[in-house]
GUDRENPA-486489 format. One record per residue (C-alpha): x negated, y, z. Coordinates in pm, 1 decimal, decimal comma. Layout:
N
        u        v        w
        X        Y        Z
...
//
This chain:
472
        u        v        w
  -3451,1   1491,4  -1740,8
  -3172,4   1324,2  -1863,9
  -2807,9   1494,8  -1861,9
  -2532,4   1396,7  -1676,2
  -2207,7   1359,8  -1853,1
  -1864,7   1351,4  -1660,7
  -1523,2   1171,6  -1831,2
  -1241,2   1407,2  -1846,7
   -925,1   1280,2  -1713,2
   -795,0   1200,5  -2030,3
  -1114,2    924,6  -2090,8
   -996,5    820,3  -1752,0
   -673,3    751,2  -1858,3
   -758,9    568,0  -2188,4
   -982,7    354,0  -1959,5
   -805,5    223,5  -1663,7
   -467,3     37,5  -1777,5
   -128,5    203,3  -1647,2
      6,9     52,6  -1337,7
    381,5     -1,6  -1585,2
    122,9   -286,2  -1757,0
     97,3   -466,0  -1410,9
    424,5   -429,6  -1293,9
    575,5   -569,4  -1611,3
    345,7   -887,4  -1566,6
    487,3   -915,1  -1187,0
    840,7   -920,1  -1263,0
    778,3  -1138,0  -1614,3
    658,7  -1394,1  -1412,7
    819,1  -1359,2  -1111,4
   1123,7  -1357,8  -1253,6
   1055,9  -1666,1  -1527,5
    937,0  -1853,3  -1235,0
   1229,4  -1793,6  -1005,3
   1483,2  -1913,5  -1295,9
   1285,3  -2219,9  -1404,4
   1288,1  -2322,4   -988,7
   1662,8  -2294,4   -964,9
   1716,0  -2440,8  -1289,4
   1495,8  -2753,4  -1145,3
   1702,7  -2718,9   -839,6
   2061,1  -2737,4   -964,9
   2082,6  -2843,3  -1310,4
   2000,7  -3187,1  -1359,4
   2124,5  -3257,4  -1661,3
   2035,6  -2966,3  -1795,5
   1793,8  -3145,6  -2059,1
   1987,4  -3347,2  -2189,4
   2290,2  -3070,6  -2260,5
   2065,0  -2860,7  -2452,9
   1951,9  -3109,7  -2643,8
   2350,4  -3224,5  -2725,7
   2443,8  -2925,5  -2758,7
   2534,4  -2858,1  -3120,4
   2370,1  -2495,8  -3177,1
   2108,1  -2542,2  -2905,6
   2031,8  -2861,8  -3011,1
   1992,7  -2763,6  -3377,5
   1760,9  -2480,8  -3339,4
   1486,1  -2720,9  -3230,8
   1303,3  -2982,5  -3554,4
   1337,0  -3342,4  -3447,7
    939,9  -3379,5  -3428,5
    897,2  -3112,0  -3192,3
   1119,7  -3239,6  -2969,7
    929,1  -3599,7  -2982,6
    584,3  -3414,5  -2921,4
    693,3  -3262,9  -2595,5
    823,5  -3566,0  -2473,7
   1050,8  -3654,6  -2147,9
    859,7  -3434,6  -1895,0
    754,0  -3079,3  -1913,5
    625,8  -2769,3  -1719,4
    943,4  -2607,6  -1618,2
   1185,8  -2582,6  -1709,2
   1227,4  -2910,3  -1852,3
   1409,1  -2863,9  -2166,6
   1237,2  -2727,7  -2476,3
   1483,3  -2382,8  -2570,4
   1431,3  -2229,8  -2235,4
   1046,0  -2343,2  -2247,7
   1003,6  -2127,9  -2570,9
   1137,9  -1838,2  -2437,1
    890,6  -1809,3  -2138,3
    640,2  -1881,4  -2342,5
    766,6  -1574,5  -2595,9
    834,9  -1363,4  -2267,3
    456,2  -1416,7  -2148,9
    325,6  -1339,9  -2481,0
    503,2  -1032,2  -2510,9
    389,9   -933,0  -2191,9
     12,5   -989,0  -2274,7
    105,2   -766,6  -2582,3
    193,7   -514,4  -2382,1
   -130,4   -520,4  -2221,9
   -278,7   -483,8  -2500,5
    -89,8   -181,7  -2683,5
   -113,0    -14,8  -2311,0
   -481,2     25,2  -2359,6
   -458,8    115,3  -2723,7
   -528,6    470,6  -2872,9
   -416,2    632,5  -3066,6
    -74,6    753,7  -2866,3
    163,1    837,0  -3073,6
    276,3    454,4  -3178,5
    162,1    325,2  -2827,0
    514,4    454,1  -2640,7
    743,8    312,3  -2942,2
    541,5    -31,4  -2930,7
    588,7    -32,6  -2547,0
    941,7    -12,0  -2572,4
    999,8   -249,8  -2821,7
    766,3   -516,2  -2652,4
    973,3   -431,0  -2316,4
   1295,5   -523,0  -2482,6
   1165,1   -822,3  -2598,4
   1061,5   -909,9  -2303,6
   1400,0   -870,0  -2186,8
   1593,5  -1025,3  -2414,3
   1412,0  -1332,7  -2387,2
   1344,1  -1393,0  -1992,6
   1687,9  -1248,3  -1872,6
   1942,4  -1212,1  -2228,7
   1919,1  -1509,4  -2419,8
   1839,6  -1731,1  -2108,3
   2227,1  -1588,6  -1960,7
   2381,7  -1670,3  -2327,5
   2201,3  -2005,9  -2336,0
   2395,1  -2116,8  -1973,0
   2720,8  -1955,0  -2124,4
   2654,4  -2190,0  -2436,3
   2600,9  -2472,9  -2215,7
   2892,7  -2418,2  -2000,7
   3149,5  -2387,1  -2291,7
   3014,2  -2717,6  -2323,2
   3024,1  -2873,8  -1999,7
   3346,9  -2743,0  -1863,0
   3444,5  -2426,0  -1705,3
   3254,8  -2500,4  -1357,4
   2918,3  -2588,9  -1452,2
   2597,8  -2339,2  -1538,9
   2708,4  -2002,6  -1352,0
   2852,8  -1934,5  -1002,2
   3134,8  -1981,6   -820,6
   3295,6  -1583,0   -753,7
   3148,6  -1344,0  -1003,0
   3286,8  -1584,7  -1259,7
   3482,0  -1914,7  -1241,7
   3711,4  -1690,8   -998,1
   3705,1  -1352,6  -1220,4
   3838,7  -1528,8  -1446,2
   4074,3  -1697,3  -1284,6
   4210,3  -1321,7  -1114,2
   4204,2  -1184,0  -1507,9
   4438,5  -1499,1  -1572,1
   4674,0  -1414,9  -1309,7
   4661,7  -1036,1  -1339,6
   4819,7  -1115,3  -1681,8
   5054,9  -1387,2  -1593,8
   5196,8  -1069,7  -1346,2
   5034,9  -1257,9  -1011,7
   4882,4  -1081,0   -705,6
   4509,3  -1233,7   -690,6
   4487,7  -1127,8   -371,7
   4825,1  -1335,9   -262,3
   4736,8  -1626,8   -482,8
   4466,1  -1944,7   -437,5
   4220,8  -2084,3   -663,2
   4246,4  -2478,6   -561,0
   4420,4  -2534,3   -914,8
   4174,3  -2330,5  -1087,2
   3782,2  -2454,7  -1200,2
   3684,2  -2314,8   -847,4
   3827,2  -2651,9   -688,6
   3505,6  -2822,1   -861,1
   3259,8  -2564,4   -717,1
   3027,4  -2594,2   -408,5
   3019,9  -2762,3    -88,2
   3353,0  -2897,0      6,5
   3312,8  -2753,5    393,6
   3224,2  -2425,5    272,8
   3538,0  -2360,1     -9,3
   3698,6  -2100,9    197,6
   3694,7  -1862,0    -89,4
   3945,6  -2078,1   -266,1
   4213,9  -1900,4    -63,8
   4040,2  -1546,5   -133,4
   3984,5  -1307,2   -365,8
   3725,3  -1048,5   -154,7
   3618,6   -812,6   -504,6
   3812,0   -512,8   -542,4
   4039,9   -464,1   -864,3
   3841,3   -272,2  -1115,6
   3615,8   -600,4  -1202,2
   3901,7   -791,0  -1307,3
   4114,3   -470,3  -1472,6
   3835,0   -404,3  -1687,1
   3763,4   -729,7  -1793,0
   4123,1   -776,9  -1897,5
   4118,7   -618,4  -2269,5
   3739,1   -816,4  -2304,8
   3898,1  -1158,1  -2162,2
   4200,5  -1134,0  -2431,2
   3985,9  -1056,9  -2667,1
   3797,3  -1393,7  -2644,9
   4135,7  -1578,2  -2585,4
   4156,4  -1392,5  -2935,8
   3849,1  -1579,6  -3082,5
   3812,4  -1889,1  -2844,6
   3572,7  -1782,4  -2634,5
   3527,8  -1617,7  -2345,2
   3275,8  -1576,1  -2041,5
   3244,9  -1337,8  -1750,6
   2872,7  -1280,2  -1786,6
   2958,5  -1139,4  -2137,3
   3078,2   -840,7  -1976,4
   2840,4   -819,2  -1689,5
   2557,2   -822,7  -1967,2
   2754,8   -561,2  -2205,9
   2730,9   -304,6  -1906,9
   2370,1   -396,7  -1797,6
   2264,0   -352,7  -2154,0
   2422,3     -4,7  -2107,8
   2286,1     66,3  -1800,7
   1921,6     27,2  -1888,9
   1975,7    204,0  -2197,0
   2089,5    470,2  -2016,9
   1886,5    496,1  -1674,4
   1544,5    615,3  -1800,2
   1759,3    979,4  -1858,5
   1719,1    962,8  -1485,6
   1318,8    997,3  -1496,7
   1097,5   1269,3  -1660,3
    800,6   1069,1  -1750,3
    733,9    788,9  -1974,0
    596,7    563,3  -1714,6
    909,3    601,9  -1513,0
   1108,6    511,9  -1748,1
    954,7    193,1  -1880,0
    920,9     90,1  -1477,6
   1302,7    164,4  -1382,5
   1397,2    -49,9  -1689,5
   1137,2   -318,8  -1553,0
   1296,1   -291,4  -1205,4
   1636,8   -342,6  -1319,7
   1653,6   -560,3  -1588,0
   1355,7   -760,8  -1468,3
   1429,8   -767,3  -1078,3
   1360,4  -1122,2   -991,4
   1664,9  -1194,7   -780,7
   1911,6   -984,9   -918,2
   1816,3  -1098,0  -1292,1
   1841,2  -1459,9  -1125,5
   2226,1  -1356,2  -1020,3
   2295,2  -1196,5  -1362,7
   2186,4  -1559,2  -1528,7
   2384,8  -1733,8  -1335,2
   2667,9  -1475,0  -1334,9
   2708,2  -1287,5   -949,3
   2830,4  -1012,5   -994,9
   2629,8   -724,5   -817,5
   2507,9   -582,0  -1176,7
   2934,2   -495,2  -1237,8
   2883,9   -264,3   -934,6
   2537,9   -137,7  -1023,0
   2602,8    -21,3  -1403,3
   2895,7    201,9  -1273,7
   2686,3    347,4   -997,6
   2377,1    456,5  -1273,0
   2639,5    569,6  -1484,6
   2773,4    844,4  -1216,8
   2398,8    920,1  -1158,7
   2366,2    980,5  -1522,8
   2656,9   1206,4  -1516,0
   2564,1   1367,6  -1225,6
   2187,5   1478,2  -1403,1
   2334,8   1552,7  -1703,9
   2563,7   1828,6  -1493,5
   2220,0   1949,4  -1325,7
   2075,6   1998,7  -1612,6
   2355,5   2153,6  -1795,8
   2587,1   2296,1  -1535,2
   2873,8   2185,0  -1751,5
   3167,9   2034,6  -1500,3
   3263,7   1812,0  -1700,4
   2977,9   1593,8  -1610,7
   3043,2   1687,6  -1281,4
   3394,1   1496,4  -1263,7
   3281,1   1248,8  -1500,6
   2993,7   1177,6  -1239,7
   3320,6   1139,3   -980,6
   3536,8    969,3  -1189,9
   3241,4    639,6  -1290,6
   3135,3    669,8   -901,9
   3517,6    675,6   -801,8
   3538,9    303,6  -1017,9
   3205,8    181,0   -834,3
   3392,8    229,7   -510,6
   3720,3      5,8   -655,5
   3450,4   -284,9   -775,8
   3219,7   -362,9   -502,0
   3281,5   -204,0   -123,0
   2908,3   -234,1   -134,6
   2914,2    108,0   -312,3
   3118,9    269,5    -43,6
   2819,2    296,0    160,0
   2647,2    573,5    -97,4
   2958,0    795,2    -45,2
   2816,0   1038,7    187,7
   2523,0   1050,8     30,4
   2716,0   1136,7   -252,5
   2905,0   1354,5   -105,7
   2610,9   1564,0    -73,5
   2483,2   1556,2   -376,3
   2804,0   1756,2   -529,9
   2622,4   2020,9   -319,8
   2339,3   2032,2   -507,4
   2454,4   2354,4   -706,1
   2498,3   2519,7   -308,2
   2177,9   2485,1   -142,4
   2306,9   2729,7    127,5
   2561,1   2486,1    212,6
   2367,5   2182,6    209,8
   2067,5   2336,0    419,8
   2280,9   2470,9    689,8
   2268,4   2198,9    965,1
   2588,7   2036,2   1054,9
   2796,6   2344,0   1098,9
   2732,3   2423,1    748,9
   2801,3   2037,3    644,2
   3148,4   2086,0    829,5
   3191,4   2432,5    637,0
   3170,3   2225,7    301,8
   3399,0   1927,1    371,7
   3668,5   2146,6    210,1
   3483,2   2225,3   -149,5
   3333,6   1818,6   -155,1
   3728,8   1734,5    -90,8
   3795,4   1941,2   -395,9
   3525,2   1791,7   -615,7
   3568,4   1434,0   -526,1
   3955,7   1416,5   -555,7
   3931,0   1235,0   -946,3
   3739,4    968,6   -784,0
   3976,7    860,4   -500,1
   4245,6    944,6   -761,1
   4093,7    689,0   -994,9
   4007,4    460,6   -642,0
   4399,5    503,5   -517,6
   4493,8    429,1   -881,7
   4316,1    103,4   -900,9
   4359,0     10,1   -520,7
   4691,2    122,7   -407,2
   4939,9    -87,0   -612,0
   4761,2   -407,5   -473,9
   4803,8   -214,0   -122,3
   5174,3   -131,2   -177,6
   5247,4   -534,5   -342,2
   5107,3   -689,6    -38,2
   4854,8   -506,6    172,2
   4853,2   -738,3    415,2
   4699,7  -1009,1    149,9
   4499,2   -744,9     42,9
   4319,4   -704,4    383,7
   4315,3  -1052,1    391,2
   4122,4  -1134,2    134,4
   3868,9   -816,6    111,3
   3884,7   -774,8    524,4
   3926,7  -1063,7    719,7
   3749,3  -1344,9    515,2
   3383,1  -1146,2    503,7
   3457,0  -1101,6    890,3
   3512,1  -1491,2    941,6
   3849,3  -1409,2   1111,3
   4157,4  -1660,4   1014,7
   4123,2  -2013,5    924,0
   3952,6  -1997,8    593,3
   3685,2  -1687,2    714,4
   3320,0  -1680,4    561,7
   3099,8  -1842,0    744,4
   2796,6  -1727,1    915,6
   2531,2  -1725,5    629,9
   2210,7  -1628,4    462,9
   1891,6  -1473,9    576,2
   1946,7  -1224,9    852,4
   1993,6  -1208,7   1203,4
   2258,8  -1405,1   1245,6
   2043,9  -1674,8   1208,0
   1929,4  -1627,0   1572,5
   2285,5  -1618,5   1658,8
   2326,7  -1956,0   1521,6
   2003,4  -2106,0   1704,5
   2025,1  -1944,2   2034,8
   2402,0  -2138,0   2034,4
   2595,9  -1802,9   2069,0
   2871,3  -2034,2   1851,7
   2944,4  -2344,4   1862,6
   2942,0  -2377,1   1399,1
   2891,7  -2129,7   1151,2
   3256,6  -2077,0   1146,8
   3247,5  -1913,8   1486,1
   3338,9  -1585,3   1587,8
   3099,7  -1332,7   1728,9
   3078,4   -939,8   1756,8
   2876,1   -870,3   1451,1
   3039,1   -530,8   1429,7
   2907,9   -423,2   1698,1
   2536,3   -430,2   1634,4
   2666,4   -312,2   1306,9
   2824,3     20,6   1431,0
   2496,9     28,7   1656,6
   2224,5     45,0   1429,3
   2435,0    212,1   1123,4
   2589,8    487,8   1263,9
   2320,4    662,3   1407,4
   2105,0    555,8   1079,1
   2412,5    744,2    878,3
   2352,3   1026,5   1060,8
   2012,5   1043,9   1057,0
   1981,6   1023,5    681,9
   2258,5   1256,7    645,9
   2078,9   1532,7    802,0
   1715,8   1437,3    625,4
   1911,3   1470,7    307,0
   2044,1   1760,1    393,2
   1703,4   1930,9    405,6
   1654,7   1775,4    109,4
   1943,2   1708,3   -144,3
   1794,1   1483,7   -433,4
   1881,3   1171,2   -568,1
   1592,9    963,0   -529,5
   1627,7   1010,0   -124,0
   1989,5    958,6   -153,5
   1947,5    615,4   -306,7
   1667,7    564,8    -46,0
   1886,2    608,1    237,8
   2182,4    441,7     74,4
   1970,2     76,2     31,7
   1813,2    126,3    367,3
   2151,1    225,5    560,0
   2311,6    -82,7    364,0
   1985,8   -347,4    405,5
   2042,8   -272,8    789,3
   2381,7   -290,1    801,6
   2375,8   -626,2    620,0
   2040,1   -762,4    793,9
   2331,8   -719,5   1139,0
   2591,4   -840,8    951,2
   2790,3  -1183,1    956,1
   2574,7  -1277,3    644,5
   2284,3  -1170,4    430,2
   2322,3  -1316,4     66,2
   2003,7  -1317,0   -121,1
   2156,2  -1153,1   -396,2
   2207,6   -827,7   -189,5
   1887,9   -850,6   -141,7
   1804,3   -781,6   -559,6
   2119,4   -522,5   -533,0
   1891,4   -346,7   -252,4
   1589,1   -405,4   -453,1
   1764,5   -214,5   -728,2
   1843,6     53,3   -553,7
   1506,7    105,5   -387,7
   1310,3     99,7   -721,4
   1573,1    396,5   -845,1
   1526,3    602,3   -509,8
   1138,2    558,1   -505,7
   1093,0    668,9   -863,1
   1321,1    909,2   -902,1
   1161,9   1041,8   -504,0
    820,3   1057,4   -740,2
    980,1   1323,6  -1006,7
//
């Protein structure tokens, strides 16, 4: 009678390919796809300025150029159709090396085929449209706020202007959009700390003759994905939350382009960072440090002010007795969290307040009233949630029209917040924090006056972070 023979799970293993192998094909493609679509979509003459462009231009031999001709798979222009084509074959690599023994080289090969894959679907393609626009003039190849408008605030933070009091129709912003929906010409809604920090990078290429927002916004992505696989304890979990952030198909879109939700999003894994490194080590220093980079989230982006409480909590994580103890106990430690947080609304108050005390009422203004649709030049009503069936069932008479949006905000969040306040209480850990912090602000949006798609690749972020870090 023949013998049966079993595989051990380590034969298993070197059989079946790792999931990290399929989810970097996803996002490659996704994400490659996406760009090349929007590219078709909005830059028509995007052909013919790479091939003008004088560095561009020159990386590509004459004959090549000939052979591919006037039409193309997309994108359409020859620079950006090399680097899919590099991105996909790095990917397929990857596949490759994943099933590969022996071990030991397989993790360093992984990681050097990821970066690749990075650099060429989401780095170079951002430095190629900041090429191209240094070409084209200050308005063309990126977006309108996170930086034609940056830029504009870094110019009159230095000339000693309030950006909040100030308009952008003499600025590059005058030649962006739709005309009837320019009401962020007369409004500034970012907080300070994305234009104060861009300050010494923005002289700097006044310096040399060059300067771009995304510059920056790349510099602290770069640093944010070298840093946020400290935040998982297995190798798969770290290749994946690099995947998820740096190849996140809408929010790599918005970093091309140049929105700014990755500013917001580096500082926020760099508290997190801090904050493990203080669980791990119980030094406080990393404890305050953890404040202090969260406390600078909070001044860029009031999209971060929603993971406060959450974050509150997680200073607790040293008192489990405190944390566990129902709401009583919560109420107990409002006085020791007050204590721990105070560098971060120092830092907030630091970078907030003198805007406040030059002219708060600009202030509200532009950060307030605009992204409520209140005054004359309020947002409109916008993107892809519910207030699209405000718009259809004729509850306004335009998409400038008031309506209570608040309120279904206030009724669906605040009994969400407390909800997720007391499941994290029975369970303080990062990974659910982040969980309830993207679901508490994807609701909150979804009932909000708009839904941008790029919050939705902010979200995305946010939920890839909570669910792996939830799998530790």
């Amino acid at each position: 009678m023949a013998q049966r023979t079993t595989s051990t799970p380590i034969q298993r293993a070197n059989v079946r390919p790792g999931w990290d192998a399929l989810l970097l094909i996803l996002l490659t493609v996704a994400l490659v796809r996406i760009d090349s679509l929007a590219e078709a979509a909005v830059l028509p003459t995007l052909r013919q300025d790479v091939l003008s462009h004088p560095l561009l231009g020159g990386l590509l031999p004459a004959a090549g150029i000939a052979a591919m001709g006037e039409r193309s798979p997309w994108p359409g222009e020859p620079v950006g159709l090399l680097l899919i084509t590099l991105a996909i074959g790095f990917a397929f690599a990857y596949l490759l090396v994943d099933l590969a023994r022996p071990a030991r080289w397989r993790s360093r090969a992984k990681w050097i085929l990821l970066t690749c894959v990075l650099a060429t679907v989401l780095f170079l393609p951002t430095l190629k449209l900041v090429l191209l626009r240094q070409q084209s003039g200050p308005a063309s190849y990126t977006h309108d706020g996170g930086v034609i408008q940056t830029e504009a605030t870094i110019d009159y933070l230095l000339d000693g202007r309030n950006p909040y009091r100030e308009d952008y129709t003499e600025t590059a912003m005058a030649e962006w959009g739709f005309d009837e929906y320019r009401t962020a010409l007369y409004h500034y809604p970012y907080l300070p700390w994305t234009f104060v920090f861009s300050a010494p990078f923005y002289l700097l290429g006044q310096a040399i003759g060059f300067y771009d927002q995304r510059l920056v916004y790349l510099l602290l992505l770069a640093i944010a994905l070298a840093l946020a696989p400290q935040l998982m304890g297995n190798e798969r979990a770290k290749l994946a939350a690099v995947m998820l952030l740096g190849l996140n198909p809408l929010m790599g879109l918005d970093v091309i382009f140049g929105q700014n939700d990755s500013f917001v999003l580096a500082w926020v894994i760099f508290s997190l960072v801090a904050w493990q490194r203080w669980r791990n080590s119980g030094q406080t220093k990393w404890r305050v440090a953890s404040v202090l980079l969260f406390g600078l989230a909070c001044a860029s982006k009031p999209t971060a002010w929603f993971l406060a409480p959450f974050f509150g909590l997680l200073l607790l994580a040293d008192r489990p007795e405190l944390a566990k103890s129902g709401w009583m106990g919560l109420l107990r430690a409002v006085p020791l969290i007050l204590r721990r947080v105070w560098p971060g609304l120092l830092v907030f108050g630091l970078l907030v307040g003198p805007y406040l005390l030059w002219d708060a009422r600009a202030f509200y203004d532009d950060v307030w009233r605009w992204s409520s649709g209140q005054g004359e030049t309020g947002y409109q009503i916008w993107g892809w949630g519910a207030s699209n069936f405000v718009l259809m069932l004729g509850l306004v008479t335009n998409r400038f029209g008031q309506w209570p949006f608040w309120l279904l905000e206030g009724i669906v969040a605040l009994p969400l917040l407390l909800w997720f306040l007391r499941r994290q209480q029975q369970n303080n850990q990062p990974g659910l924090a982040l969980w309830h912090y993207a679901t508490l602000l994807a609701l909150f949006f979804y009932f909000s006056r708009f839904l941008n798609e790029n919050y939705l690749g902010y979200l995305l972020a946010f939920f890839a972070l909570g669910y792996l870090l939830s799998e530790e």
